[in-house]
Backbone as a chain_set.jsonl record, in Angstrom:
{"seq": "XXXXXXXXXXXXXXXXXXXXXXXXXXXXXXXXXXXXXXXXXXXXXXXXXXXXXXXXXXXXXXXXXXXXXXXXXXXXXXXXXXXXXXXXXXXXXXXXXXXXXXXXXXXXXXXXXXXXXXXXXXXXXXXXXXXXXXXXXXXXXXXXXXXXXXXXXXXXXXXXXXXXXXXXXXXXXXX", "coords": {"N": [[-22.006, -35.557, 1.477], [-22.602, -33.398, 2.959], [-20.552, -32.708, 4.814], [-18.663, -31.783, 2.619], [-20.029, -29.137, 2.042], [-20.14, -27.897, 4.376], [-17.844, -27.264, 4.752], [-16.988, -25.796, 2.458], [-18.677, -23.759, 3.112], [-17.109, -22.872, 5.267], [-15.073, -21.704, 4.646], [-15.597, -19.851, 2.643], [-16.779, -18.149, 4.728], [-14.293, -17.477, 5.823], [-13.232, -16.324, 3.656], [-14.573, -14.033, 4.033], [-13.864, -12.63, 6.002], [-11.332, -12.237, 5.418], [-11.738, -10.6, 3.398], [-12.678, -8.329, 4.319], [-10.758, -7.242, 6.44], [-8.746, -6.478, 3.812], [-10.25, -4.792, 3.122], [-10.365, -2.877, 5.604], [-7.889, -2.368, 5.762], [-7.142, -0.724, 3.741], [-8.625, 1.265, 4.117], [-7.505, 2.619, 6.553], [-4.952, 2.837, 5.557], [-5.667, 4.834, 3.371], [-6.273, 6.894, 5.304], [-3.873, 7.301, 6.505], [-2.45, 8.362, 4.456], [-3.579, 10.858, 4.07], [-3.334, 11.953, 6.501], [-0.419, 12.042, 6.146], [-0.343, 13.837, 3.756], [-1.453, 15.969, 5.241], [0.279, 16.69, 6.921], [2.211, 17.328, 5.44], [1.804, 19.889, 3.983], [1.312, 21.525, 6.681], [4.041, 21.821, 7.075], [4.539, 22.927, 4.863], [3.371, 25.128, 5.211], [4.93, 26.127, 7.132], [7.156, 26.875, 6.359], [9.127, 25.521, 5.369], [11.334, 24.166, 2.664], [11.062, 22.696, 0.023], [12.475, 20.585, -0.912], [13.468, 19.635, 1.475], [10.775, 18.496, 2.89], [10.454, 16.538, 1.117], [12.502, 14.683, 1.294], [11.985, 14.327, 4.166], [9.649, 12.835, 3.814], [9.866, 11.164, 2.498], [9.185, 10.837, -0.571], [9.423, 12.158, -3.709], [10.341, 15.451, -4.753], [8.271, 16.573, -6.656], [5.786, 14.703, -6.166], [5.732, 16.298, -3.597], [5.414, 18.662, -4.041], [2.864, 18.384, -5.858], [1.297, 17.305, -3.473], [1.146, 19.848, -1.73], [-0.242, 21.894, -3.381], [-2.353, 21.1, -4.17], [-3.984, 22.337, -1.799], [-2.796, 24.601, -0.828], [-2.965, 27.921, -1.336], [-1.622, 29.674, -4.229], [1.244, 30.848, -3.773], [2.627, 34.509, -3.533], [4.128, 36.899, -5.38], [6.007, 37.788, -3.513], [6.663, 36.652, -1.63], [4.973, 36.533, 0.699], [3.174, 34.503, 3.038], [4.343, 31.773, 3.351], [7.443, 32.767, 3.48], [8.211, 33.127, 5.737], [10.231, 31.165, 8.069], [9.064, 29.113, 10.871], [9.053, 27.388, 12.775], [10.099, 24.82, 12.263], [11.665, 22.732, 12.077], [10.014, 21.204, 13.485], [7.952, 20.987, 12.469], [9.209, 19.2, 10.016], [9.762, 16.645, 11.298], [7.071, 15.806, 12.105], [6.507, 15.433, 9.547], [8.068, 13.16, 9.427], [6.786, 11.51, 10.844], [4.561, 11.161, 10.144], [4.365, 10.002, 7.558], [5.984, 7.652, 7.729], [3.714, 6.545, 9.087], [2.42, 6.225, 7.219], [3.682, 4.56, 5.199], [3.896, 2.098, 6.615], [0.77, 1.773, 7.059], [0.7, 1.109, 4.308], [2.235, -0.858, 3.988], [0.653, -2.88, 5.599], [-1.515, -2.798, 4.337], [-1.001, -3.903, 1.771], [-0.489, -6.756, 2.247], [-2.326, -7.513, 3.943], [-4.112, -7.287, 1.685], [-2.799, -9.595, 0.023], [-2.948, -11.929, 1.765], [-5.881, -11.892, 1.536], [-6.019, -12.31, -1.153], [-4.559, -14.86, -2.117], [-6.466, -16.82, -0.482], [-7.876, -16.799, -2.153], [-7.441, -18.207, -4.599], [-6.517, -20.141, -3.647], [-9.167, -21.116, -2.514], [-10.676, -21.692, -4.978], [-8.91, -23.436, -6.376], [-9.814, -25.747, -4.644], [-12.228, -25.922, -5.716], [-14.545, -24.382, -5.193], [-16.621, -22.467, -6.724], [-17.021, -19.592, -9.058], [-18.799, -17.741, -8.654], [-19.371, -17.915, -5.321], [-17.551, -17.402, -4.436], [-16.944, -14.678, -5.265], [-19.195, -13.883, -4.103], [-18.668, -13.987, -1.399], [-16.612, -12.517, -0.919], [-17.747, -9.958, -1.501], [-17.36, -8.808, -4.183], [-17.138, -8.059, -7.407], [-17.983, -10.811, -10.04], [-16.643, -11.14, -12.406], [-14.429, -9.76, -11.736], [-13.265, -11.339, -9.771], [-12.21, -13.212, -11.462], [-10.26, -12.154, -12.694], [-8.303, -11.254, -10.823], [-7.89, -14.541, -10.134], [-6.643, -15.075, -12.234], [-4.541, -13.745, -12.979], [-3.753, -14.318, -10.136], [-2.671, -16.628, -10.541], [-0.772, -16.759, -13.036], [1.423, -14.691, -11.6], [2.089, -16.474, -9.73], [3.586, -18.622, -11.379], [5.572, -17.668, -13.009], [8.788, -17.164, -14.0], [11.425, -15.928, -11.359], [12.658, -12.781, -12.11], [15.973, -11.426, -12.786], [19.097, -12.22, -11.418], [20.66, -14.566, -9.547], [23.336, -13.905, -7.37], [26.554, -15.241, -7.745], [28.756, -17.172, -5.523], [31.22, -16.696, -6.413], [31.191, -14.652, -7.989], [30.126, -12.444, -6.05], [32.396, -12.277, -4.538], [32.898, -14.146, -2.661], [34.714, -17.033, -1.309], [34.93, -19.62, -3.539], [34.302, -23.599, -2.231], [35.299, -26.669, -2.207]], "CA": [[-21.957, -34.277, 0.804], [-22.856, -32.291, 4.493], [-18.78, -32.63, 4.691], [-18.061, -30.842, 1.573], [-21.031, -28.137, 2.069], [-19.691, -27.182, 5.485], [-16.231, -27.093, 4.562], [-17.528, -24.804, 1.821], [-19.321, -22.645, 4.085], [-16.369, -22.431, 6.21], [-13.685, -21.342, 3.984], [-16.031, -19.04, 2.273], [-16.963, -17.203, 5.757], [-12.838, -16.831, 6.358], [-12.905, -15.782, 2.295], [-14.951, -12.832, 3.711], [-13.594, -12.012, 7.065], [-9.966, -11.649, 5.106], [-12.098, -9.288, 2.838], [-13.4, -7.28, 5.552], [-9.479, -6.873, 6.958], [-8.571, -5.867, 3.607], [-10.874, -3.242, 3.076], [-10.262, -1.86, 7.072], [-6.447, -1.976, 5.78], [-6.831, -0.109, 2.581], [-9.195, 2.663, 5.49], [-6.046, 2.87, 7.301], [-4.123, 3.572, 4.289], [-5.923, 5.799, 2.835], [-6.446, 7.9, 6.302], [-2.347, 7.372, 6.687], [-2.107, 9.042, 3.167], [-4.274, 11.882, 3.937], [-2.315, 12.546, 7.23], [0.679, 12.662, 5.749], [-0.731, 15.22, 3.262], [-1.761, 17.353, 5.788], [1.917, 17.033, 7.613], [3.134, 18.218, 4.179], [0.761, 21.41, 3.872], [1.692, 22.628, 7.552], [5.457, 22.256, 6.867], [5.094, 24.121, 3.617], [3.343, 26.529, 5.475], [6.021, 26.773, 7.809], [8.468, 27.569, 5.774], [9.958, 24.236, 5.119], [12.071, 23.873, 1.493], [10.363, 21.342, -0.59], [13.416, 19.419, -1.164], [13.334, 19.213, 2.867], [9.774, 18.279, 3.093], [10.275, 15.437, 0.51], [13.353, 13.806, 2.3], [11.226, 13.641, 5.915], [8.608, 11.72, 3.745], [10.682, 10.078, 1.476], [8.88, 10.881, -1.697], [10.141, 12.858, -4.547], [9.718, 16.846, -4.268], [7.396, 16.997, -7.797], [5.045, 14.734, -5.313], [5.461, 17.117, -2.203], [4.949, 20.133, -5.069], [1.431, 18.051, -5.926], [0.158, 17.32, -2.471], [1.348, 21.326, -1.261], [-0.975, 22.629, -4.679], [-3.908, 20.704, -4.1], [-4.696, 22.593, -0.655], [-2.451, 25.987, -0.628], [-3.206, 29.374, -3.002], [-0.496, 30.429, -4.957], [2.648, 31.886, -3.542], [2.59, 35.602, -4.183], [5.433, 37.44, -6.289], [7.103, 38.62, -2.128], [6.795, 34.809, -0.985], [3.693, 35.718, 1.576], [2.893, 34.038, 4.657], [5.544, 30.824, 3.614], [8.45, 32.862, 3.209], [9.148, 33.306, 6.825], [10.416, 29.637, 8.272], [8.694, 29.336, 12.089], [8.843, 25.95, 13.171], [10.013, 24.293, 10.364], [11.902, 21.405, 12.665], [8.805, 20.343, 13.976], [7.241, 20.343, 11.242], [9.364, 17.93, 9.362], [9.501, 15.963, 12.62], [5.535, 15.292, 11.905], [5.931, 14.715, 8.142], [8.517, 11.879, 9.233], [6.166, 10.327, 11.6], [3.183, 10.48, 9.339], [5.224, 9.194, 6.61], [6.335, 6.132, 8.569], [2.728, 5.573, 9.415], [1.818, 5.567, 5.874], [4.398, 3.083, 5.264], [3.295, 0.922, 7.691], [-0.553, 1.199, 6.72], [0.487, 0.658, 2.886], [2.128, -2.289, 3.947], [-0.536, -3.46, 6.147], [-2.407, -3.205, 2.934], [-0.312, -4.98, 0.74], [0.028, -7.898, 3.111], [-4.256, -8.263, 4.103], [-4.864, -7.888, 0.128], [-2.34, -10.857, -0.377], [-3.865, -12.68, 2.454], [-6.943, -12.204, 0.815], [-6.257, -13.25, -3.169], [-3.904, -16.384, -1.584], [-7.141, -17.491, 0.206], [-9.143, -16.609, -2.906], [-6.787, -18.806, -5.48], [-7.224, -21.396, -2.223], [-10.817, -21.78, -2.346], [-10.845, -21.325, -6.623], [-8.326, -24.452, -6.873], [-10.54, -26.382, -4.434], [-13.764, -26.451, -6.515], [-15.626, -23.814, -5.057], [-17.369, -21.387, -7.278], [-16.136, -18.405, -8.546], [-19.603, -16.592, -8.036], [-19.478, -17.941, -4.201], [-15.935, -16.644, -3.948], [-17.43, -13.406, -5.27], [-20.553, -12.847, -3.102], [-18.401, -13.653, -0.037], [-16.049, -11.271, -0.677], [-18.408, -8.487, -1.893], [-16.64, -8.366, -5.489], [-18.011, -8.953, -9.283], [-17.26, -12.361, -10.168], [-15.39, -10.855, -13.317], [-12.867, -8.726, -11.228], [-12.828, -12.266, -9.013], [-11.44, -14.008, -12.3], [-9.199, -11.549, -13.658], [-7.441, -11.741, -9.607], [-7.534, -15.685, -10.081], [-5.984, -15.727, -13.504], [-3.225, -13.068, -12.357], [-2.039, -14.4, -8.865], [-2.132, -18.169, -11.36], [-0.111, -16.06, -13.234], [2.293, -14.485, -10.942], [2.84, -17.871, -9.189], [4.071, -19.529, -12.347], [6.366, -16.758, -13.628], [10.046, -17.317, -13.141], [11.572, -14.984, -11.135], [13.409, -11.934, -12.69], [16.919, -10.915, -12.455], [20.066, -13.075, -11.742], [21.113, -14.878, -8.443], [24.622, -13.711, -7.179], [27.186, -17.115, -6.926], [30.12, -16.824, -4.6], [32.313, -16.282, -7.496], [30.64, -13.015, -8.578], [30.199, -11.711, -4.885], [33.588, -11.964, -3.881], [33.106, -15.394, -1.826], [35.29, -18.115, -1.828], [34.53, -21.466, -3.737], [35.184, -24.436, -1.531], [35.154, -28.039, -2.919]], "C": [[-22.073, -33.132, 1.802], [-21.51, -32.172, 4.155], [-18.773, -31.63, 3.967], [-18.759, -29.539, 1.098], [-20.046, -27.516, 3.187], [-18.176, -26.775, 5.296], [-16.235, -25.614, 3.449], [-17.545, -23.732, 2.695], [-18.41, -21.848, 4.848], [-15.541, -21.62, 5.666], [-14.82, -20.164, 3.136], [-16.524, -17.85, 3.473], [-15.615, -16.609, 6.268], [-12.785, -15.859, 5.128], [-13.681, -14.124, 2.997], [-14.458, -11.898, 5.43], [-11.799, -11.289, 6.441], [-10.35, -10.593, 4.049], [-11.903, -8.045, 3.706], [-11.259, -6.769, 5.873], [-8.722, -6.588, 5.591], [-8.932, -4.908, 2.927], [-9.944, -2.354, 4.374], [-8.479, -1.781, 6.893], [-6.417, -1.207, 4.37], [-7.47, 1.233, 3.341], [-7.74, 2.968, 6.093], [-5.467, 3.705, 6.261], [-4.151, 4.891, 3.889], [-6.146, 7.09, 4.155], [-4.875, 8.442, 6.87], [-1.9, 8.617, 5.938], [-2.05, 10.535, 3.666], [-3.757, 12.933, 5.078], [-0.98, 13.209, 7.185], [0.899, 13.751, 4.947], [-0.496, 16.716, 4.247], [-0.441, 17.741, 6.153], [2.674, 18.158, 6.927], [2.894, 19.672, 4.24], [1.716, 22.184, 4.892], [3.247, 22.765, 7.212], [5.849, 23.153, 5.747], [4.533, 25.71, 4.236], [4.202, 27.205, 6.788], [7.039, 26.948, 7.982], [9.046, 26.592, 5.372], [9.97, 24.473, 3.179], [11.424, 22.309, 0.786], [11.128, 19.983, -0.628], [13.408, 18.796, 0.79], [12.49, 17.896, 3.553], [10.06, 16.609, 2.352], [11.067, 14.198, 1.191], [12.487, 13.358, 3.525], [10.261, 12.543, 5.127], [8.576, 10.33, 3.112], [9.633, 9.949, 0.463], [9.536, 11.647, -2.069], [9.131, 14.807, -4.512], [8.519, 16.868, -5.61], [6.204, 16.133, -6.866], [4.607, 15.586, -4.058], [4.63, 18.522, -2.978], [3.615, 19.749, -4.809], [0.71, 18.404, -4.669], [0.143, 18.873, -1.911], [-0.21, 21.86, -2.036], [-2.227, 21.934, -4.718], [-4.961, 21.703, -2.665], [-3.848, 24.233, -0.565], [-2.832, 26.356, -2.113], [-2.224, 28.698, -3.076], [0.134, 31.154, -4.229], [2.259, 32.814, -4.531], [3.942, 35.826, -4.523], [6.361, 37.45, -4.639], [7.071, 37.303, -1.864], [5.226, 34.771, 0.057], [3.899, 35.099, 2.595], [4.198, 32.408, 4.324], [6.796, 31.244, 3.28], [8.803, 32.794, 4.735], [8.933, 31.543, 7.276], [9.957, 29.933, 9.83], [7.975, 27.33, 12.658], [9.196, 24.548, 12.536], [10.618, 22.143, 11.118], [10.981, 20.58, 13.416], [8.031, 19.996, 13.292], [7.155, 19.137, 9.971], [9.338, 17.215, 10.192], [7.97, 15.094, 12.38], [5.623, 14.67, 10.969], [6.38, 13.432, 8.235], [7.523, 11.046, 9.853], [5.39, 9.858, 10.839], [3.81, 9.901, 8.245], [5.376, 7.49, 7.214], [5.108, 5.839, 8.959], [1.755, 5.358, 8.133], [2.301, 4.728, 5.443], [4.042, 2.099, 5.582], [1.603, 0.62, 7.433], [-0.302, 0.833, 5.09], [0.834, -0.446, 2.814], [1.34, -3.205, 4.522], [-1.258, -4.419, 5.323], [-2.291, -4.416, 1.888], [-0.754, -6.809, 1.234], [-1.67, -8.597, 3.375], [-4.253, -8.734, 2.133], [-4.148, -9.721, -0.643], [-2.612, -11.959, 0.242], [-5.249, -13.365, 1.577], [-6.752, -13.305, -0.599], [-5.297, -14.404, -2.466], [-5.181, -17.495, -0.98], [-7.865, -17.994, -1.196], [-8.91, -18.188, -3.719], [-6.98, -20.024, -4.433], [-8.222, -21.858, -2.992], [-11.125, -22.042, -4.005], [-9.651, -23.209, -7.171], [-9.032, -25.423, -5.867], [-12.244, -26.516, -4.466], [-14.436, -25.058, -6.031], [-15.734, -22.723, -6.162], [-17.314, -20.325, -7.349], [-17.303, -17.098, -8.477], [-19.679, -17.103, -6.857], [-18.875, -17.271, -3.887], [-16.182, -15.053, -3.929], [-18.049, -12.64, -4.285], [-19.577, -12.903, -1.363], [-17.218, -12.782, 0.752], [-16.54, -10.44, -0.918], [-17.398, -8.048, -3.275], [-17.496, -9.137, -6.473], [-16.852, -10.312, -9.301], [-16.366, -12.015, -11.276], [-14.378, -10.049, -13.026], [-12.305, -10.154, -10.339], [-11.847, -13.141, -10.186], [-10.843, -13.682, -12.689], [-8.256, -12.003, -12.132], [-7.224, -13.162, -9.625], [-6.271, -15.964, -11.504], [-4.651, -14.581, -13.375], [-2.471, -13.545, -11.317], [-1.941, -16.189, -9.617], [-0.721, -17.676, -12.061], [1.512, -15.486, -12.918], [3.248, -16.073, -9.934], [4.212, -18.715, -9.898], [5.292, -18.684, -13.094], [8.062, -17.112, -12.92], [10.316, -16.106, -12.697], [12.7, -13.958, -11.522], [14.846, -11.921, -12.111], [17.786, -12.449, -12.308], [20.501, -13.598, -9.719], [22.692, -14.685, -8.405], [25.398, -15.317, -6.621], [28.456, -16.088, -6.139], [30.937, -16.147, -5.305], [32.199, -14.472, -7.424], [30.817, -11.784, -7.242], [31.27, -11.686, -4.398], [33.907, -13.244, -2.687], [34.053, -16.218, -2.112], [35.035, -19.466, -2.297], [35.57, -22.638, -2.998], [34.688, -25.864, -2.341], [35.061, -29.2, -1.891]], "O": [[-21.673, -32.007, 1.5], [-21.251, -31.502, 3.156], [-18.866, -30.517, 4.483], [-18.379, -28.898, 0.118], [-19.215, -26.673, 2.847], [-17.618, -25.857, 5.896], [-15.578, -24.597, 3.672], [-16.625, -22.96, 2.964], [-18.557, -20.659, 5.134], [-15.239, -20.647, 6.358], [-14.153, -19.149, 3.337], [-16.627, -16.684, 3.093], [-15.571, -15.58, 6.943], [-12.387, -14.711, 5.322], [-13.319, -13.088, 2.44], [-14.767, -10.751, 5.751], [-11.24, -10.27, 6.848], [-9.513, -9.744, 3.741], [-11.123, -7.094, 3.668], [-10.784, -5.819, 5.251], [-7.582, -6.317, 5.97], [-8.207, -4.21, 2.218], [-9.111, -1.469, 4.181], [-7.808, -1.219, 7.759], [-5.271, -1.18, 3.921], [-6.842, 2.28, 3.185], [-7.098, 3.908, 5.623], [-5.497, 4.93, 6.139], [-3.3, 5.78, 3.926], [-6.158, 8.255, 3.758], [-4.637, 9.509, 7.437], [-1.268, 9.575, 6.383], [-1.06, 11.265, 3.725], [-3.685, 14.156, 4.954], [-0.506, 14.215, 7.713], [1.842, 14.531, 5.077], [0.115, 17.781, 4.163], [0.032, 18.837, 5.852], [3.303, 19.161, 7.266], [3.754, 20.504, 4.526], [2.548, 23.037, 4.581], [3.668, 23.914, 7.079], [6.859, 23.836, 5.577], [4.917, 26.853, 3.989], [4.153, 28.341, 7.26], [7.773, 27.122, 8.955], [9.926, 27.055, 4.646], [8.995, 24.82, 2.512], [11.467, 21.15, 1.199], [10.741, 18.824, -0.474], [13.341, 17.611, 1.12], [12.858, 16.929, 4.22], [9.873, 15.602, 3.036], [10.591, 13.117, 1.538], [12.325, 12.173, 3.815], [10.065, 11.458, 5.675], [7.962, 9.264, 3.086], [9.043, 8.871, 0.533], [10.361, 12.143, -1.301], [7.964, 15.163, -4.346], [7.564, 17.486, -5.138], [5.316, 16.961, -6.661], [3.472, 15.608, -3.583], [3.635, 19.148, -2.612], [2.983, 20.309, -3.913], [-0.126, 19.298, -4.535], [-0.991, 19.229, -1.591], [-1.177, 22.171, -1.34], [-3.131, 22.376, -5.428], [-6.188, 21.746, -2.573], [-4.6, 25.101, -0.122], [-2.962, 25.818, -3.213], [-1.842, 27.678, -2.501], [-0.37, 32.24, -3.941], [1.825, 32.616, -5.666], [4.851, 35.121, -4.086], [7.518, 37.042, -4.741], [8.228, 36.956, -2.103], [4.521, 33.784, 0.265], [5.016, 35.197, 3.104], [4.887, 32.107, 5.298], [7.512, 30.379, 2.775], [9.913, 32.298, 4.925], [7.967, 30.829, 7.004], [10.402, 31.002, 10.247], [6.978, 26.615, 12.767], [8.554, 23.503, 12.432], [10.233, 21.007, 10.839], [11.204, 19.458, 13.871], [7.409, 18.934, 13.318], [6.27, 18.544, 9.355], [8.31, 16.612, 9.885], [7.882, 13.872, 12.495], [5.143, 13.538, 10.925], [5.81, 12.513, 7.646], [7.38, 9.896, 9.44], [5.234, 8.658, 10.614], [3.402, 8.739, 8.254], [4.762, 6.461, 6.928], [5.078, 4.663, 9.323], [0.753, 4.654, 8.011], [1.548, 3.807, 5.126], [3.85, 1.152, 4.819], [1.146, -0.516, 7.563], [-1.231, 0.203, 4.585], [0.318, -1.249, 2.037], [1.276, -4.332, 4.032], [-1.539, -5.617, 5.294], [-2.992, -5.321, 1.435], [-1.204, -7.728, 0.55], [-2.082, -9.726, 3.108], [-4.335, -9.808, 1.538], [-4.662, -10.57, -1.371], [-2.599, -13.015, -0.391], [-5.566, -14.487, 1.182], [-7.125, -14.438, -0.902], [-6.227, -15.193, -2.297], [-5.013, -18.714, -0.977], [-8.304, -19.124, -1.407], [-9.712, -19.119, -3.64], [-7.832, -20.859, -4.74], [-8.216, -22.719, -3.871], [-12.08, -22.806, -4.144], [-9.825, -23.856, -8.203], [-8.789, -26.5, -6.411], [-13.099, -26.955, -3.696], [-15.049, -24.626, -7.007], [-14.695, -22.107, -6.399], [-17.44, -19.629, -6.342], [-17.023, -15.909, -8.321], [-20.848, -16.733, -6.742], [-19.218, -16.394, -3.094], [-15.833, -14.288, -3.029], [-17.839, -11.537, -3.779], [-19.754, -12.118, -0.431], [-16.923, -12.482, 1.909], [-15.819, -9.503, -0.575], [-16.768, -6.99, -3.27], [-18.164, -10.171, -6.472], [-15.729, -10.624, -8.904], [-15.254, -12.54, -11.222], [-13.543, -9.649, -13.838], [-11.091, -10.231, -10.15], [-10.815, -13.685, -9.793], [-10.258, -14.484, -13.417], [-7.539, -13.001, -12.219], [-6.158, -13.37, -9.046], [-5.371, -16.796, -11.616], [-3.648, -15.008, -13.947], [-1.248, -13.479, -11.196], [-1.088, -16.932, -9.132], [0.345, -18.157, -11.678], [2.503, -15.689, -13.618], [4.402, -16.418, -9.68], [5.245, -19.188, -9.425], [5.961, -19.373, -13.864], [8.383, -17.255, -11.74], [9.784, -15.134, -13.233], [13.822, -14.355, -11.205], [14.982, -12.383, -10.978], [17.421, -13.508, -12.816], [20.545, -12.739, -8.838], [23.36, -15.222, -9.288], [25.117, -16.116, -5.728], [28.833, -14.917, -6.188], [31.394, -15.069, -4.927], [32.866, -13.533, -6.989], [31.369, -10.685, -7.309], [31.282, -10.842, -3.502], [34.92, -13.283, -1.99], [34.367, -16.229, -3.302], [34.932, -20.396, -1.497], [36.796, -22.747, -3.016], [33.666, -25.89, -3.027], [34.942, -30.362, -2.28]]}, "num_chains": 1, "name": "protein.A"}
């Protein structure tokens, strides 16, 4: 029974090191986000066209509107300090970068958290305990069972949509 303790032990100490990596990838994320915010702000305040702003970040302008309106006044009736444009190509220049590094930390994210629940559904189909699984990720055991009975879930689901045959795509059928 040592065997099947330590084996335990083990796979429950990885269960919490792939926690830990995706917390410090959802930190990323969210510090990616907050960058790219700001990117947004200075380009609106330097003159940059919303529709502009949204293209460098590749969201939709009613998002660029949001993140602008959470941190600038109100445009006055004359336009104010963002009517004149003064830098404006450097400015989207930034929003693309930070954009692309929110990208890259959201997929980060994606990718640890699926790490994670793949390990979880692991250790949950070989016996262990779904309050162990809990405490060694630092989660309630009833958010640990709704994630087990979802990625069971998602596993088992056929997958949507239609596979293209040769026919359809324009290939040739050979015999």
């Amino acid at each position: 029974m040592a065997n099947g303790s330590s084996a335990e032990e083990t796979t429950l100490a990885a269960l919490g090191v792939l926690a830990q990596r995706a917390a410090e990838a959802k930190r990323w994320e969210r510090g990616a986000l907050e960058e790219r915010a700001a990117a947004v702000v200075a380009a609106v305040r330097a003159g940059a066209r919303l529709e502009e702003i949204a293209t460098a970040a590749g969201i939709t302008r009613a998002a660029t509107s949001v993140i602008a309106r959470k941190t600038l006044a109100p445009r006055s009736g004359r336009g104010g300090p963002y009517r004149r444009r003064r830098g404006v190509a450097a400015s989207i220049s930034e929003v693309e970068q930070a954009a692309a590094r929110a990208t890259a930390a959201t997929r980060s994210r994606q990718l640890a958290i699926g790490d994670r629940d793949t390990a979880v559904l692991g250790a949950a189909e070989a016996g262990i305990a779904v309050r162990s699984i809990a405490q060694a990720i630092g989660m309630d055991s009833k958010v640990v069972h709704t994630l087990i009975r979802r990625r069971r879930g998602e596993a088992t689901q056929e997958p949507s949509g239609t596979l293209a045959s040769p026919v359809a795509s324009g290939g040739a059928m050979t015999s």
